[in-house]
BALOBA-1460 file (C-alpha; in Angstrom, 3 decimals):
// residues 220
<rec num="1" residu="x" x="58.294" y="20.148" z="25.615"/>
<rec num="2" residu="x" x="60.015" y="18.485" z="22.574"/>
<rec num="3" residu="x" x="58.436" y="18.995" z="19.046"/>
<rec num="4" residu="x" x="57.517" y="15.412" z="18.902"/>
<rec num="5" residu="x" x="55.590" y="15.408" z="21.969"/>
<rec num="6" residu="x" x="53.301" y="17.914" z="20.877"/>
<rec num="7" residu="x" x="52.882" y="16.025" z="17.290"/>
<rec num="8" residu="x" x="50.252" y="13.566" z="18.978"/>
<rec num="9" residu="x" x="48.115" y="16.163" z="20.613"/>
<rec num="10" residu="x" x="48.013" y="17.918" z="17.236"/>
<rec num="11" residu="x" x="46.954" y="14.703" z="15.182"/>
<rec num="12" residu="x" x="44.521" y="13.828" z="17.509"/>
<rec num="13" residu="x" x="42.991" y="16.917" z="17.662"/>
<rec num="14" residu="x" x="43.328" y="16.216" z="13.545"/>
<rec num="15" residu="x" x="41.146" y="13.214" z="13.692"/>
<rec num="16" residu="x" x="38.387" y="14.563" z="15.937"/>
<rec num="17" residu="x" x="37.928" y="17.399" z="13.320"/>
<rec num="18" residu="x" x="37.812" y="14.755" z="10.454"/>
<rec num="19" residu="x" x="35.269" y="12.559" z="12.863"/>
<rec num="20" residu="x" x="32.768" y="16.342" z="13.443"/>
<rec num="21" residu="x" x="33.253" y="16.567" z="9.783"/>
<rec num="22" residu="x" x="32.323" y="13.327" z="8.233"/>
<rec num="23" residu="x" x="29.271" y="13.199" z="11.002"/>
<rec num="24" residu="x" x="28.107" y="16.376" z="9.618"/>
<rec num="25" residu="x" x="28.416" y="15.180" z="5.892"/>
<rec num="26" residu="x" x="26.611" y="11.931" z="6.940"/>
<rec num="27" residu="x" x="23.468" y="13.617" z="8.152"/>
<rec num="28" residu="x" x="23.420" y="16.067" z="5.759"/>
<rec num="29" residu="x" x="23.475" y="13.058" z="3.209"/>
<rec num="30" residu="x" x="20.750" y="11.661" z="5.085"/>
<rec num="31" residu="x" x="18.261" y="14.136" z="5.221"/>
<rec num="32" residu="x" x="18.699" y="14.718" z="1.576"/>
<rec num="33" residu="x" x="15.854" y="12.298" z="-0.014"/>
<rec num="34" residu="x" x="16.749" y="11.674" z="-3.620"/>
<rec num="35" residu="x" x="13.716" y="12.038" z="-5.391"/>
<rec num="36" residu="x" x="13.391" y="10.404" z="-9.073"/>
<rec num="37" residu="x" x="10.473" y="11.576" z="-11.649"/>
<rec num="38" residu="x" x="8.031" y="9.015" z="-12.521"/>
<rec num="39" residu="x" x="7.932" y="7.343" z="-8.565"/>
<rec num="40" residu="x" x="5.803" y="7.557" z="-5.790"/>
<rec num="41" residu="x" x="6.851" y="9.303" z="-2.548"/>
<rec num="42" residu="x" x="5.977" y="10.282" z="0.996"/>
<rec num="43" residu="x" x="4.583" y="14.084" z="0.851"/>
<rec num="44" residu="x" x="4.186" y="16.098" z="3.798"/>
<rec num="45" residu="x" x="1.655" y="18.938" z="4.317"/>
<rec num="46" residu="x" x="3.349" y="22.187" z="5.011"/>
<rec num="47" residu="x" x="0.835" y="24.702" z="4.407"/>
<rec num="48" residu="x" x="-2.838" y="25.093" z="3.239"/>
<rec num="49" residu="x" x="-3.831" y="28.272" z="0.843"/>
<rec num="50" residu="x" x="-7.591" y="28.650" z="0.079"/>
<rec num="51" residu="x" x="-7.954" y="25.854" z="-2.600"/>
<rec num="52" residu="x" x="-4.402" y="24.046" z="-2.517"/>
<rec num="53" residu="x" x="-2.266" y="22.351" z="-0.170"/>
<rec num="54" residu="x" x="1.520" y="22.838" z="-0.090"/>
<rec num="55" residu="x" x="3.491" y="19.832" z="-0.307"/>
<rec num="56" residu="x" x="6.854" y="18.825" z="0.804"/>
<rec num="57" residu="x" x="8.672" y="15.725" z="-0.458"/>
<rec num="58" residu="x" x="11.878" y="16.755" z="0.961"/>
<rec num="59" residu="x" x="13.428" y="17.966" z="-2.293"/>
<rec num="60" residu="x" x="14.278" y="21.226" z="-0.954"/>
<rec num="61" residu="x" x="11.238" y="21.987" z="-3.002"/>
<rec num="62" residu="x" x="7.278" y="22.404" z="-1.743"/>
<rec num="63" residu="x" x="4.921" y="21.964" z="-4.573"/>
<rec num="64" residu="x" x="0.838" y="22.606" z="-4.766"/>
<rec num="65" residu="x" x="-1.455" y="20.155" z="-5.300"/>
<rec num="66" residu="x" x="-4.909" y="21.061" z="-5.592"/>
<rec num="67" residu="x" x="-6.919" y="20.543" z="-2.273"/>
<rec num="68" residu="x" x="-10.042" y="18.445" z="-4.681"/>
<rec num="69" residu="x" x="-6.931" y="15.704" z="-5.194"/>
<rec num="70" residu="x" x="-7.256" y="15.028" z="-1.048"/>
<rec num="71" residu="x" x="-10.584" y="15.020" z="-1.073"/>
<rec num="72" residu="x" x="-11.069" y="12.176" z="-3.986"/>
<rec num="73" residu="x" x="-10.960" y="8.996" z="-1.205"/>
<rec num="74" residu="x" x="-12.948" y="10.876" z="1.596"/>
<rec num="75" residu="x" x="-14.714" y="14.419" z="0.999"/>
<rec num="76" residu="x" x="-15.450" y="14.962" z="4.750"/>
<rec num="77" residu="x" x="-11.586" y="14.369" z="5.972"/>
<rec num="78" residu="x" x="-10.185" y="17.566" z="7.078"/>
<rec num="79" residu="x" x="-6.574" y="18.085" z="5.576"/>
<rec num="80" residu="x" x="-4.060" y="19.435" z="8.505"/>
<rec num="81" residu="x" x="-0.558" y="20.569" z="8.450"/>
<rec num="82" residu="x" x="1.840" y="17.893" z="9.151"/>
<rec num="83" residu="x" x="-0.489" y="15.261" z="7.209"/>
<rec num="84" residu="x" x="1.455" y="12.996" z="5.350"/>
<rec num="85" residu="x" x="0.311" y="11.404" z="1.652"/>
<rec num="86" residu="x" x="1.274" y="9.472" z="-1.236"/>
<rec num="87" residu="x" x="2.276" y="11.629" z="-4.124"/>
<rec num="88" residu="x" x="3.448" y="10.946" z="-7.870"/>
<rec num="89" residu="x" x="6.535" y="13.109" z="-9.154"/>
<rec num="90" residu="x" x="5.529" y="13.735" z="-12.757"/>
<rec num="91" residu="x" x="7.991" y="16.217" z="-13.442"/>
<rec num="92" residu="x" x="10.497" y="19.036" z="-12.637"/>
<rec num="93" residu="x" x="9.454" y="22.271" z="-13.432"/>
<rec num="94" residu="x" x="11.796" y="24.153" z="-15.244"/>
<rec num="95" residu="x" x="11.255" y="27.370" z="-13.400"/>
<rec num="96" residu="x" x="12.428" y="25.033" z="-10.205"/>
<rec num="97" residu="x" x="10.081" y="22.734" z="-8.112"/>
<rec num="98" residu="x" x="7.951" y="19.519" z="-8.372"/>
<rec num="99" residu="x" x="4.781" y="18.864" z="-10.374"/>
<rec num="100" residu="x" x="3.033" y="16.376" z="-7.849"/>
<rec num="101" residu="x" x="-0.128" y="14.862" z="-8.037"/>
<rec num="102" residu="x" x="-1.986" y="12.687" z="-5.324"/>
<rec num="103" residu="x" x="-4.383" y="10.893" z="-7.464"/>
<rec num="104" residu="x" x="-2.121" y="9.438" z="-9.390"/>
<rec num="105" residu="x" x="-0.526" y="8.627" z="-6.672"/>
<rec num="106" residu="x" x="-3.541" y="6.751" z="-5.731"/>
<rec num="107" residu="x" x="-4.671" y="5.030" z="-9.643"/>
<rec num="108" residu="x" x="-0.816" y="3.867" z="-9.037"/>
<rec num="109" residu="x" x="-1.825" y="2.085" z="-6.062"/>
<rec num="110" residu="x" x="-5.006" y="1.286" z="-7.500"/>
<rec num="111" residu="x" x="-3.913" y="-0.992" z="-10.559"/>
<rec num="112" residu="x" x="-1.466" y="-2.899" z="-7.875"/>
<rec num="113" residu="x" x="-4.537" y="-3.777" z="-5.583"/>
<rec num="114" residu="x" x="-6.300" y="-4.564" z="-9.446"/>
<rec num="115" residu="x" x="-3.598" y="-6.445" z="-10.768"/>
<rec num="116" residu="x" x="-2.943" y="-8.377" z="-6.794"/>
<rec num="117" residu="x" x="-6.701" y="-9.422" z="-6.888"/>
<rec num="118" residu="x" x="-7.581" y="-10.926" z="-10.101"/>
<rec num="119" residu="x" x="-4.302" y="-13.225" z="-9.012"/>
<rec num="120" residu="x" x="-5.818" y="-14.384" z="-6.044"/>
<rec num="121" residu="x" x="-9.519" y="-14.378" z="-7.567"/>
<rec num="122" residu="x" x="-10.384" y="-11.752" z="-4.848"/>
<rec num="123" residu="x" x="-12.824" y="-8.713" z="-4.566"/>
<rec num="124" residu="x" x="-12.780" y="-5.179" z="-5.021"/>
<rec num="125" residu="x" x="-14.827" y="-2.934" z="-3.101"/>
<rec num="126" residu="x" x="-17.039" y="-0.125" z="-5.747"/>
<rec num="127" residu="x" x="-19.660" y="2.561" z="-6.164"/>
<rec num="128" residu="x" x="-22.043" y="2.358" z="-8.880"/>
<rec num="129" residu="x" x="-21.981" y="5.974" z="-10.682"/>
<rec num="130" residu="x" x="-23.994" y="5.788" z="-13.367"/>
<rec num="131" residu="x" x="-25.451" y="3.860" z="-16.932"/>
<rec num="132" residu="x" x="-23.297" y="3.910" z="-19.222"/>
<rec num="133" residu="x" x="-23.792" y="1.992" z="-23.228"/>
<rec num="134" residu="x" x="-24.010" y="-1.485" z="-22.282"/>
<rec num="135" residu="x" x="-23.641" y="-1.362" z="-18.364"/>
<rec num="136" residu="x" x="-23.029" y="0.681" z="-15.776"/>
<rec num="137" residu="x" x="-20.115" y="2.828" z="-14.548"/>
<rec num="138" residu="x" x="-17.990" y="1.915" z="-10.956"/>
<rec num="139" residu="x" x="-15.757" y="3.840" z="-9.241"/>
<rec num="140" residu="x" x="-12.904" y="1.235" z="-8.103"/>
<rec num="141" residu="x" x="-10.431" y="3.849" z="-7.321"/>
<rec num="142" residu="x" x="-10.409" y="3.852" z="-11.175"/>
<rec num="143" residu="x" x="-13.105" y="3.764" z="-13.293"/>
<rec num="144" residu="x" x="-14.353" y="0.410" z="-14.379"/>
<rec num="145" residu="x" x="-17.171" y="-1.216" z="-16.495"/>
<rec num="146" residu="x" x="-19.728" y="-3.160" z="-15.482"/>
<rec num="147" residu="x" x="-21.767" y="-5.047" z="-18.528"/>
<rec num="148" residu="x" x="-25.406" y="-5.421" z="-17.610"/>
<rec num="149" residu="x" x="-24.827" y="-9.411" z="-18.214"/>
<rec num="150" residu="x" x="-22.962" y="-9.219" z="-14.305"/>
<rec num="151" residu="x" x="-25.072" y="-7.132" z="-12.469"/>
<rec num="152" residu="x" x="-27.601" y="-9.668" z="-10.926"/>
<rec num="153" residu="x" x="-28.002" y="-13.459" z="-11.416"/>
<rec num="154" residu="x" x="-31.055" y="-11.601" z="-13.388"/>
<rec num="155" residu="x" x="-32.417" y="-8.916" z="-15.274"/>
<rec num="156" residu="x" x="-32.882" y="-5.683" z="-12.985"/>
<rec num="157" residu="x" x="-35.684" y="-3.422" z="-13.769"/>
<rec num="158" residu="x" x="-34.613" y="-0.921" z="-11.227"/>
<rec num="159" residu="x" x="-31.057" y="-0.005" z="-12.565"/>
<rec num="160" residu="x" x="-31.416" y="3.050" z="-10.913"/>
<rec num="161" residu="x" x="-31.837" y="1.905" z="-7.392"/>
<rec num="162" residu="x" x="-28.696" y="0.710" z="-7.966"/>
<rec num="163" residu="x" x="-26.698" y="3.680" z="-8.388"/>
<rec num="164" residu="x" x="-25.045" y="5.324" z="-5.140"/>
<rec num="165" residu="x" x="-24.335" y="2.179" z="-3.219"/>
<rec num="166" residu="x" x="-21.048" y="0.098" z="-2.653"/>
<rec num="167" residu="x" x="-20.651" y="-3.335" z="-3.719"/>
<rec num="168" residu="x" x="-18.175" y="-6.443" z="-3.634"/>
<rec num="169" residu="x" x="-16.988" y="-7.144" z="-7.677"/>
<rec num="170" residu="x" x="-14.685" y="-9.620" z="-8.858"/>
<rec num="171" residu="x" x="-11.965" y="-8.297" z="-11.839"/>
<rec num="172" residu="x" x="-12.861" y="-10.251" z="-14.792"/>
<rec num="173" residu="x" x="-9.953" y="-8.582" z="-16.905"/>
<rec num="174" residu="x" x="-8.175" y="-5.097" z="-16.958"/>
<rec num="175" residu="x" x="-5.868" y="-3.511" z="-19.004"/>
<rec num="176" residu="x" x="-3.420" y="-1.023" z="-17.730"/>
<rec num="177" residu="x" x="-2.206" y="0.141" z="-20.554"/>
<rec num="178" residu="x" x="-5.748" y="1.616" z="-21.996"/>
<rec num="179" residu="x" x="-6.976" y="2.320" z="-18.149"/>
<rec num="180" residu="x" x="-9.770" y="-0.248" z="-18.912"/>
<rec num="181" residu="x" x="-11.382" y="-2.756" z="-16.464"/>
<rec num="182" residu="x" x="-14.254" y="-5.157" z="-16.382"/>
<rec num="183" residu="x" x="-16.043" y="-5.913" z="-12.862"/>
<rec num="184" residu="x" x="-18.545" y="-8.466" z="-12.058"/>
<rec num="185" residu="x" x="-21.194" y="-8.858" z="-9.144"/>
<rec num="186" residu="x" x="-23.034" y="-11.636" z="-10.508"/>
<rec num="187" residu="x" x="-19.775" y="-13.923" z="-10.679"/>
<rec num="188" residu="x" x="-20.083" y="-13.122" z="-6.392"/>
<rec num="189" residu="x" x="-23.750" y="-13.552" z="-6.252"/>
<rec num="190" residu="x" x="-23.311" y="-17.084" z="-7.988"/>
<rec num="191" residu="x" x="-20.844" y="-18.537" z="-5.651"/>
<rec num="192" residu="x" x="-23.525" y="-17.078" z="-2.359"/>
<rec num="193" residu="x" x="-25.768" y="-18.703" z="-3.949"/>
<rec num="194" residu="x" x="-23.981" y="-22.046" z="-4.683"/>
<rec num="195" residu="x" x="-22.719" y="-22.212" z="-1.048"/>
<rec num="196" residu="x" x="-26.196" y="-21.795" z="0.201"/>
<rec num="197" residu="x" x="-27.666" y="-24.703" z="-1.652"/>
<rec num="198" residu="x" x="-25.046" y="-26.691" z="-0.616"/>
<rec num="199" residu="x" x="-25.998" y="-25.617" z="2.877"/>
<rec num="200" residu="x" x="-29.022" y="-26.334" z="2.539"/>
<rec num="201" residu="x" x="-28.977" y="-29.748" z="0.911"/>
<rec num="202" residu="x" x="-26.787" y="-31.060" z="3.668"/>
<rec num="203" residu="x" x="-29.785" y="-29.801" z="6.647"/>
<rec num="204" residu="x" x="-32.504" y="-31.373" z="4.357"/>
<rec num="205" residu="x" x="-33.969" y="-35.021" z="4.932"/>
<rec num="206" residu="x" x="-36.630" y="-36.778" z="3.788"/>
<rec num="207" residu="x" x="-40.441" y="-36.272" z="5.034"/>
<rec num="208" residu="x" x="-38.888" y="-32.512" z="6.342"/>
<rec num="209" residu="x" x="-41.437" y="-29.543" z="5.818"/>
<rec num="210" residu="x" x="-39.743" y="-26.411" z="4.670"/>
<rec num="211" residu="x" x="-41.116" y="-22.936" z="3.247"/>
<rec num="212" residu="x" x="-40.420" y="-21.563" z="-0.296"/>
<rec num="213" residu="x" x="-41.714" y="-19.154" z="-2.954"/>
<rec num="214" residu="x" x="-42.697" y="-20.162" z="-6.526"/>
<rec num="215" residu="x" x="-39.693" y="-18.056" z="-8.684"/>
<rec num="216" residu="x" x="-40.937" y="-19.252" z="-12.637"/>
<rec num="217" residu="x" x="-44.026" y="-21.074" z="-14.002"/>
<rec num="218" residu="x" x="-42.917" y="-23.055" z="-17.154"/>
<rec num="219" residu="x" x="-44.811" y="-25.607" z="-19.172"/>
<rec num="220" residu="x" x="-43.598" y="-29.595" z="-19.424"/>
C-alpha cells in the first residue's frame, strides 16, 4: 500500500476524533448554567440537614437556605429531595459558593404580579395580620397597608374578626423602591354592590312586592 492511500484513512480517522471532541465540549458547555448575581434561578433540592435545605443551582456550587424560607407560602408542604424552587443569587461568597435566598426569590415575583395588576385594575389575593396606626396590616406576598377608610363600605366595629382571613384587594398604589403598598377591599365591595343594584333594578316593575331591611333613619 502506497503512502497516499493510507493518508485518507488517517484523516478520517482525524475528523471523527475532532467530531468525539467538539460533542464532548458541547455538552460540557451545556450543562454548565451560567449563573449571574442579582437574578432569579431554578434551584434544586439536594439534601435536607435539620433546619436547612441544600440547594443546587448548577454552579458547581450547593448553597443553604434556611428550611423557614420554604415554608413562608405553605407551612404544611413537606420539602423533598429533588424539589425544585425559585431562588435569588445575592452574592458569591468569597470563601466559594452562593448566598441564595427563596423569599426573595418570591417578593421578586411578588412586585411583578403587583406591578401586572394595578395595570389591568385586577385583584390580589391577602391575609389580614394585624392593626397597625391607621389600618391594618396584609400579607400580599409582601407586606401591604390597608387604611381603615377601605376596609368596608362602612365603619367596622369588629376589626378583630377580621384578622386571620383571606380577602380579594385591589392595588391602589405601590412603590417598589420603599417596599410600600396600599390595598383596598372597599374599592371591590363598591363595584358588588353597584352590579347588584343594577341587577336588581332591571328584575323590578311596578306594583312588585319585595322584602328589605331599614339600614339608616334620618330626618327630612
Amino acid at each position: 500500500m502506497t503512502e497516499n492511500e493510507t493518508q485518507p484513512a488517517v484523516a478520517a480517522a482525524d475528523d471523527n476524533n475532532d467530531d468525539i471532541s467538539f460533542a464532548e465540549l458541547f455538552e460540557q458547555d451545556d450543562n454548565n448554567t451560567v449563573i449571574n448575581v442579582g437574578e432569579v434561578a431554578i434551584g434544586t433540592v439536594v439534601d435536607l440537614a435539620g433546619d436547612a435545605v441544600l440547594v443546587d443551582v448548577g454552579d458547581k456550587a450547593e448553597s443553604y437556605i434556611l428550611l423557614s424560607e420554604f415554608r413562608h407560602e405553605d407551612p404544611d408542604r413537606e420539602i423533598k429531595v429533588g424539589d425544585q424552587f425559585e431562588v435569588f443569587i445575592e452574592k458569591r461568597k468569597e470563601e466559594g459558593g452562593l448566598l441564595l435566598s427563596r423569599e426573595k426569590a418570591i417578593a421578586i415575583k411578588v412586585w411583578e404580579k403587583i406591578a401586572e395588576i394595578q395595570e389591568q385594575d385586577g385583584t390580589i389575593e391577602g391575609r389580614i395580620e394585624s392593626r397597625v396606626k391607621g389600618g391594618m396590616s396584609v400579607d400580599i406576598g409582601v407586606p401591604a397597608f390597608l387604611p381603615y377608610s377601605q376596609i368596608d363600605l362602612r365603619p367596622v366595629k369588629d376589626l378583630a374578626a377580621l384578622i386571620g382571613p383571606t380577602f380579594e384587594f385591589n392595588i391602589l398604589k405601590f412603590t417598589r423602591k420603599r417596599t410600600n403598598v396600599v390595598v383596598s377591599r372597599r374599592a371591590i365591595l363598591e363595584e358588588q354592590r353597584a352590579k347588584l343594584r343594577e341587577s336588581m333594578r332591571s328584575t323590578l316593575e311596578e306594583g312588585q312586592t319585595i322584602r328589605g331591611a331599614i339600614t339608616n333613619i334620618t330626618d327630612y
